[in-house]
C-alpha positions as CSV (number, residue, x, y, z in Angstrom):
1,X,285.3,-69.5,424.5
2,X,287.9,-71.6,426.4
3,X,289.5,-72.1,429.3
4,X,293.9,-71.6,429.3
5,X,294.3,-72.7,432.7
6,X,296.6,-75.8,433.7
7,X,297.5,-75.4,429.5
8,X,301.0,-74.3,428.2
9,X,299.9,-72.2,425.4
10,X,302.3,-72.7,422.7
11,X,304.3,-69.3,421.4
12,X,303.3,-67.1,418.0
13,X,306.0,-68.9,415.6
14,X,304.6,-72.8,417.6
15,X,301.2,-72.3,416.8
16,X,302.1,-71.3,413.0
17,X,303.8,-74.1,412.8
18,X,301.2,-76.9,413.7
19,X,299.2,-78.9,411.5
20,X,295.8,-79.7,411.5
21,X,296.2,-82.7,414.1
22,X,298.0,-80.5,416.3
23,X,295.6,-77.7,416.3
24,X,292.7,-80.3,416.9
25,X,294.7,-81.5,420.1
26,X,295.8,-78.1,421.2
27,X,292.0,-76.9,420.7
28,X,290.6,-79.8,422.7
29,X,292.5,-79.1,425.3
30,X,291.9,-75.6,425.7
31,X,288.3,-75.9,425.5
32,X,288.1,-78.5,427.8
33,X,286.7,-81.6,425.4
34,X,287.5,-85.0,425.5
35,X,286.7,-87.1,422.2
36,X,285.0,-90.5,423.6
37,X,284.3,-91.9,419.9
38,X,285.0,-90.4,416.6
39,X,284.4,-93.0,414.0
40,X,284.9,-93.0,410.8
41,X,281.6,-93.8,409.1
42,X,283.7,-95.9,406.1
43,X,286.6,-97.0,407.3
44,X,287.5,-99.5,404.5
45,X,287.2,-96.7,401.4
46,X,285.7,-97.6,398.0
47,X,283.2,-100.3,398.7
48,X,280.0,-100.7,396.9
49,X,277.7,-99.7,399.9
50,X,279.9,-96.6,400.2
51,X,279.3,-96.1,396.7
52,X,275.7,-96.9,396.7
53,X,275.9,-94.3,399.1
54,X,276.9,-91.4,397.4
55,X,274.8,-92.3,394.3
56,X,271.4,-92.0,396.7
57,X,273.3,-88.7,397.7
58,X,273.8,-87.3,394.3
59,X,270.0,-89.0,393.3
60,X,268.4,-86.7,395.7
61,X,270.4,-83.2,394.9
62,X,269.7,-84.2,391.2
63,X,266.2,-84.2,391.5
64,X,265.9,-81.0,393.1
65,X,268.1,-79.5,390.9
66,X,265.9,-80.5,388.0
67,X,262.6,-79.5,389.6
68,X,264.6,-76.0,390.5
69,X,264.9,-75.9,386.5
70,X,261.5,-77.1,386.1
71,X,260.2,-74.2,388.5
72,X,262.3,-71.5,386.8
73,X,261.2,-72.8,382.9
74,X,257.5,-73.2,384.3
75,X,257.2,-69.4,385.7
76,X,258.4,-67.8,382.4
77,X,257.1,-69.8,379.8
78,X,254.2,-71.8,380.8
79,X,250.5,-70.2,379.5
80,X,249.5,-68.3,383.1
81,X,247.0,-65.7,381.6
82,X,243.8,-66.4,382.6
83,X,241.4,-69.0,380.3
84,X,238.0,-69.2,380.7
85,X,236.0,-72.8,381.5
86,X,235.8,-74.1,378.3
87,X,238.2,-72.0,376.2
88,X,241.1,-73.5,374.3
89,X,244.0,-73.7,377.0
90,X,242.0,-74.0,380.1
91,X,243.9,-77.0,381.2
92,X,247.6,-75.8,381.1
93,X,246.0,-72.4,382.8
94,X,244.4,-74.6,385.7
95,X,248.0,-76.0,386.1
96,X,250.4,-73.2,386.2
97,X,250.1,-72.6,389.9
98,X,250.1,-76.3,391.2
99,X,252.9,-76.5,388.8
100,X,254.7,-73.8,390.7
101,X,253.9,-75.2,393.7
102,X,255.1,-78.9,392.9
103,X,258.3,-78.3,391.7
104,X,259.2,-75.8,394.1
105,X,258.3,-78.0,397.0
106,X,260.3,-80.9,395.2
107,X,263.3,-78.7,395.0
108,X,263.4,-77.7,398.7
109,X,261.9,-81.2,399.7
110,X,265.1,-83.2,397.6
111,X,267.6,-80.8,398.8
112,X,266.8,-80.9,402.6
113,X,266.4,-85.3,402.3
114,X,269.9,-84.9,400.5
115,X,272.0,-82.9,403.1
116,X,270.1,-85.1,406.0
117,X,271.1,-88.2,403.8
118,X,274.5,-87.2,403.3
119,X,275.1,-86.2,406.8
120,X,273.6,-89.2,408.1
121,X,276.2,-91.4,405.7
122,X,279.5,-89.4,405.8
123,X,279.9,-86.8,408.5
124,X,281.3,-88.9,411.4
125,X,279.1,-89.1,414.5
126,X,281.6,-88.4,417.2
127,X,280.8,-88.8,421.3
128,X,282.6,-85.4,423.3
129,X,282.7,-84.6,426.6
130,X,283.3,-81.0,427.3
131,X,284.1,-78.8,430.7
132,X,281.6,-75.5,430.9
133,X,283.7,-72.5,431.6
134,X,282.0,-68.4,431.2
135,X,284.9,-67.3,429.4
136,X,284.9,-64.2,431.9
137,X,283.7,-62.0,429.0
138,X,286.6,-62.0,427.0
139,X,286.8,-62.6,423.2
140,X,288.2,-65.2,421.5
141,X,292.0,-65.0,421.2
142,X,294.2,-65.8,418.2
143,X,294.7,-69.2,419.1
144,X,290.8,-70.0,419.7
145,X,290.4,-68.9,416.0
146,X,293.5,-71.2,414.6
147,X,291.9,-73.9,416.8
148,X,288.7,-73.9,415.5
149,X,289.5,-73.1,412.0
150,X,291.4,-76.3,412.3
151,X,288.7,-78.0,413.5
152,X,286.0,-76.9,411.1
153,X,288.6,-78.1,408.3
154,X,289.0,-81.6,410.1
155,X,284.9,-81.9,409.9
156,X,285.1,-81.3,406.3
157,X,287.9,-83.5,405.4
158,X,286.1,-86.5,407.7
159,X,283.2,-85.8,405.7
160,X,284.9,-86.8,402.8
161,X,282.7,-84.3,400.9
162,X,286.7,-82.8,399.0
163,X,286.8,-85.6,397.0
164,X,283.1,-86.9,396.4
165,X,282.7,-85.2,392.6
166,X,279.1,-86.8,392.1
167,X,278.0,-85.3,395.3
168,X,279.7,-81.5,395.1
169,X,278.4,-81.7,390.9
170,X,274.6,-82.3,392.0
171,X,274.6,-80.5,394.9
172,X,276.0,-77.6,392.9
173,X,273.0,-78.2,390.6
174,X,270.4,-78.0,393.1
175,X,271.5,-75.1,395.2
176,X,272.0,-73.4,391.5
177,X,268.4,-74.2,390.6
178,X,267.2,-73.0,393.8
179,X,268.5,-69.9,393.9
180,X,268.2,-69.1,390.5
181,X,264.2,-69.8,391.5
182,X,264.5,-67.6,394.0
183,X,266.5,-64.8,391.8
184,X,263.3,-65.4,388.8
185,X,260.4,-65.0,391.0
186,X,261.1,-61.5,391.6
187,X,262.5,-60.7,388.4
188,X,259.9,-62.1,386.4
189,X,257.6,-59.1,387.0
190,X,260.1,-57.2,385.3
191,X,260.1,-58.8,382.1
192,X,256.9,-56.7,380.7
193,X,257.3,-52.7,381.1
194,X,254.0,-51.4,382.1
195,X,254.8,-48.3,380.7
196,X,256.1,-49.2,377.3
197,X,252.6,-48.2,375.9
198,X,251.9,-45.8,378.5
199,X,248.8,-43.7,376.0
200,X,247.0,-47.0,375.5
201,X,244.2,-47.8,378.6
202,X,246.3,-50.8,379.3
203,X,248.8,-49.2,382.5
204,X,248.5,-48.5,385.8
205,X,246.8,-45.5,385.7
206,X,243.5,-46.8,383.7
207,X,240.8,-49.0,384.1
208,X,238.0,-50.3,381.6
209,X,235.7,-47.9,383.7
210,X,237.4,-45.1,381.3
211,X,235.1,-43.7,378.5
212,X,236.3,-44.5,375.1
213,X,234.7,-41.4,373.7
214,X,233.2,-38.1,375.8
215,X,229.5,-39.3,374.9
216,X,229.9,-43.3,375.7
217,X,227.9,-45.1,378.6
218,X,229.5,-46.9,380.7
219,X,227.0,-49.5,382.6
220,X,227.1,-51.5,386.1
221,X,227.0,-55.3,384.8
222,X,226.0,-58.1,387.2
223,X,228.2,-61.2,387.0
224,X,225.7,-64.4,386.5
225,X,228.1,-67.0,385.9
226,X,227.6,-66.7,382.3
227,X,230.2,-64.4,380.7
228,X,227.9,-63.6,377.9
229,X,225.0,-62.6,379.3
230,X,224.7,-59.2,380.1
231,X,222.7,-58.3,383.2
232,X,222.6,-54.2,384.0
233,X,222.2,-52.9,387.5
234,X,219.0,-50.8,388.4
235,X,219.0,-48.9,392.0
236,X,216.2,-50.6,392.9
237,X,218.4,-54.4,392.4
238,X,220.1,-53.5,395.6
239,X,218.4,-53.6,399.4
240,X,219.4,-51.1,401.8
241,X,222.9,-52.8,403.5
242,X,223.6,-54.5,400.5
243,X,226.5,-54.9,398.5
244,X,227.2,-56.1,394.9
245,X,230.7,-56.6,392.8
246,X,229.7,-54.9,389.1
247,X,231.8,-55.0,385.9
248,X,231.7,-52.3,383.2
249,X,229.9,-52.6,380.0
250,X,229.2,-51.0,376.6
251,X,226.6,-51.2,374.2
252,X,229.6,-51.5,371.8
253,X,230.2,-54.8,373.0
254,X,226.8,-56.3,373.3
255,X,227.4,-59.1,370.6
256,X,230.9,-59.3,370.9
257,X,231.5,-62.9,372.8
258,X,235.1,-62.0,373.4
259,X,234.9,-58.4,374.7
260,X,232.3,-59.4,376.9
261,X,234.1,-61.9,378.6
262,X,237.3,-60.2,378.1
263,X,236.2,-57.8,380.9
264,X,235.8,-60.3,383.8
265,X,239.7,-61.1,382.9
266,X,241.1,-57.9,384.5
267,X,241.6,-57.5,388.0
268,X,241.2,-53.6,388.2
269,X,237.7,-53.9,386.9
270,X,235.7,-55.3,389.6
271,X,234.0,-52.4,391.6
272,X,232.0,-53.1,394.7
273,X,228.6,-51.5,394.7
274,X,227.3,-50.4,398.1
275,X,224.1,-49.0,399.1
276,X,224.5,-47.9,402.7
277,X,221.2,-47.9,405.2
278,X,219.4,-44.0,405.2
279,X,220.5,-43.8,408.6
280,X,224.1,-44.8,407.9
281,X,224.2,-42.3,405.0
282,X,223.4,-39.5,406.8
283,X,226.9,-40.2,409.4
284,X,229.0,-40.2,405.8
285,X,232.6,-38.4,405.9
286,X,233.3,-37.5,402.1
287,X,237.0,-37.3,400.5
288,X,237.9,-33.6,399.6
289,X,237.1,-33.6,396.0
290,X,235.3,-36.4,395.6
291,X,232.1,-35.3,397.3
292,X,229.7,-36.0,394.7
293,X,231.2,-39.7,393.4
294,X,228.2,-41.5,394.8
295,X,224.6,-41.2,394.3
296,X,222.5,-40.8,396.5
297,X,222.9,-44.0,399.1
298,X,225.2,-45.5,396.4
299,X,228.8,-46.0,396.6
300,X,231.1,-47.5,394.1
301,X,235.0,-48.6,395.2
302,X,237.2,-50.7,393.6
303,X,237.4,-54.1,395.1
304,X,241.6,-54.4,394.5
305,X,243.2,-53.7,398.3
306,X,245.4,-51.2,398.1
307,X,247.7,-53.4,400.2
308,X,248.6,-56.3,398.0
309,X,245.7,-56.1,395.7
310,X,244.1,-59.3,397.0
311,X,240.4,-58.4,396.1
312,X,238.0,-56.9,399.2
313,X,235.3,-59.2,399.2
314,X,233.6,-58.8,402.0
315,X,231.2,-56.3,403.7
316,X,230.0,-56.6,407.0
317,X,227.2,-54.6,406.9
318,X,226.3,-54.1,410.9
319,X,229.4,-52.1,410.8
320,X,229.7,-50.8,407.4
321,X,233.4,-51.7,406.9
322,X,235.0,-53.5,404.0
323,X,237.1,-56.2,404.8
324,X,240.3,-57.9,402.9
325,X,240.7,-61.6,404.0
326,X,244.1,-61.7,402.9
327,X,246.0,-59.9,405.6
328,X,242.9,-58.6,407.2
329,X,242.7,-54.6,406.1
330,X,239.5,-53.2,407.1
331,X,237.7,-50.1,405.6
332,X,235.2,-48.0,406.6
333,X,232.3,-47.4,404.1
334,X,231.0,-44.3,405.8
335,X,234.8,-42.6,405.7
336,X,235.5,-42.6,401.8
337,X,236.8,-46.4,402.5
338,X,239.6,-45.0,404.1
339,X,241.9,-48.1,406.3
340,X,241.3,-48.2,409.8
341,X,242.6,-51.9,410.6
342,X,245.5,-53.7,409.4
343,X,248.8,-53.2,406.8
344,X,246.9,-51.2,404.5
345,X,247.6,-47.5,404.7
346,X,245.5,-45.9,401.6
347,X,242.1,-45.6,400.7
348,X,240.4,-47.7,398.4
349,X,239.7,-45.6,395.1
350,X,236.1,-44.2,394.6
351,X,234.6,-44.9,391.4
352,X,232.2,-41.7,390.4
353,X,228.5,-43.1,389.6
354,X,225.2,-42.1,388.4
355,X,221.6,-42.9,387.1
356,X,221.0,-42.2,383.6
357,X,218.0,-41.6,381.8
358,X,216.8,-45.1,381.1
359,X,217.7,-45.9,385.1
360,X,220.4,-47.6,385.1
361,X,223.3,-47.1,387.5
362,X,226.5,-45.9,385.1
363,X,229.7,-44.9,385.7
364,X,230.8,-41.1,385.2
365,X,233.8,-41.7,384.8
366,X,237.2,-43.8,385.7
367,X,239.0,-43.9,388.8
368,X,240.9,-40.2,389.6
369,X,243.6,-42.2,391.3
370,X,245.5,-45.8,390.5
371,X,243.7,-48.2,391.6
372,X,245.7,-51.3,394.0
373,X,248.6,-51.1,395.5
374,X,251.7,-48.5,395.5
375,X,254.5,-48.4,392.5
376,X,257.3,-46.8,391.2
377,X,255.7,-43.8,389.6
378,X,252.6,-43.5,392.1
379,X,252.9,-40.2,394.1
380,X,250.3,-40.9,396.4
């Protein structure tokens, strides 16, 4: 806001008829600044240092351009499913999210060191001295505007920046790549419709928990670090307080190498199996309609948040709650799982459990309800 006083403010047709210089005068003036030094960083144009310049310039903006493209290419077509140790693409798997990383840091990393470089080379460093005035709560008026429109145009033209083509072409390049990152990253999970096969068990609504047939057996399967050994979960495997993530597993997949590793692959199918203390059990609060998915002391959730779907892996057992460590959702154990601490604002899903014949702890059935986070079509 400036100051008018002790200033004859030119008329309407005066100030339309002043040029840049003018208005740069005229605006000094009214707000009170003085110009001490205003260099000009080149003042012989054309020489080779000046030149050298602008290459470093353009050098910088290129190479964040390029990683911008690299970061784009990377996130569609590099192999990001999940490989095994020791299966056939492990490698380029263990690299897709470092990969990400990299060349999204280079992009933002070369494009910050090339607008400080640039600045620091071509946009004259100028000494002011300006009188403070409180503008008396008025807005600007039309000749504040003109004035500093005029002067925002002078900074450009001193930065020489309107007829530096290297520069403006890489720049372009980089801020392209960037923000063509930025537009991919979201857009990429719309590439594959989730509900293009919406009858097969591979959506939203499904897990591997779901019987194939009415009569199949579904089994609790310990993880043991070797994906083909198959390890089924008794009652009596778990201590009173304990907790143990389980996968699902057939009989029909016994000797199949691939199905049975296939399964820890999947992020809806790791289940949490909980065996709350007696005296613990007897304090449970039960979900309307789900009040006979455990058995007995046993309780079965699915171990996807239904925040974010980072996975719930830990359970304090004192306090019988069920804790996410990514944005720190807690959920109680003794009230159907239901949030009671941080973002998350729906109950983990309930998986429905018993003890067959042979004793070992099976699944009933899948999950009544989605299991994760909200989506489009989720009602609840």
């Amino acid at each position: 806001m400036s100051s008018n006083e002790g200033t004859n403010l030119p008329s309407d047709e005066e100030l339309a008829g002043m040029d840049r210089d003018q208005l740069l005068k005229l605006g000094g003036q009214l707000d009170g600044v003085e110009l001490v030094d205003y260099p000009d960083p080149w003042p012989v144009k054309g020489t080779r240092a000046e030149k050298r310049a602008e290459r470093m310039v353009a050098l910088w903006f290129t190479i964040a351009g390029l990683a911008g493209l690299g970061f784009v290419v990377g996130l569609i077509w590099w192999p990001w499913q999940y490989k095994a140790p020791g299966d056939d693409g492990t490698f380029l798997y263990s690299l897709y999210t470092p990969m990400l990383g990299v060349t999204l840091g280079i992009c933002v990393l070369a494009l910050g060191a090339g607008i400080i470089l640039y600045t620091k080379k071509f946009v004259p460093h100028e000494l002011a001295v300006q009188q403070r005035h409180d503008g008396d709560g008025k807005g600007s008026a039309e000749i504040d505007r003109k004035t500093i429109v005029a002067h925002l145009e002078d900074a450009g033209s001193r930065s020489t920046i309107a007829r530096r083509s290297l520069v403006k072409r890489s720049v372009g390049l980089a801020g392209g790549a960037l923000g063509l990152g930025l537009v991919a990253l979201p857009v990429a999970s719309f590439i594959k419709s989730p509900w293009k096969e919406a009858d097969k068990a591979d959506t939203l609504w499904h897990t591997p928990w779901e019987k194939k047939t009415p009569d199949e057996v579904v089994y609790m399967r310990r993880y043991t670090g070797d994906p083909h050994e198959v390890k089924l979960i008794r009652p009596e495997d778990l201590d009173a307080g304990a907790m143990e993530t389980v996968y699902p597993f057939r009989e029909s997949e016994r000797n199949d190498e691939e199905a049975l590793a296939a399964v820890f692959l999947r992020s809806d199918t790791p289940v949490m199996l909980i065996r709350l203390r007696p005296e613990d059990a007897q304090r449970v609060v039960k979900r309307k309609g789900q009040e006979d998915f455990n058995f007995g002391e046993y309780y079965a959730y699915t171990k996807v948040c239904s925040h974010v779907g980072c996975p719930t892996s830990l359970y304090e057992q004192r306090t019988n709650r069920i804790l996410c460590p990514c944005h720190q959702s807690q959920f109680d154990a003794l009230h159907y799982a239901k949030p009671i601490f941080g973002p998350a604002t729906r109950a983990l899903a309930q998986l429905p459990i018993t003890v067959n014949e042979e004793g070992y702890m099976v699944a009933r059935g899948d999950f009544i309800e989605p299991v994760g986070p909200a989506f489009w079509e989720r009602k609840s």
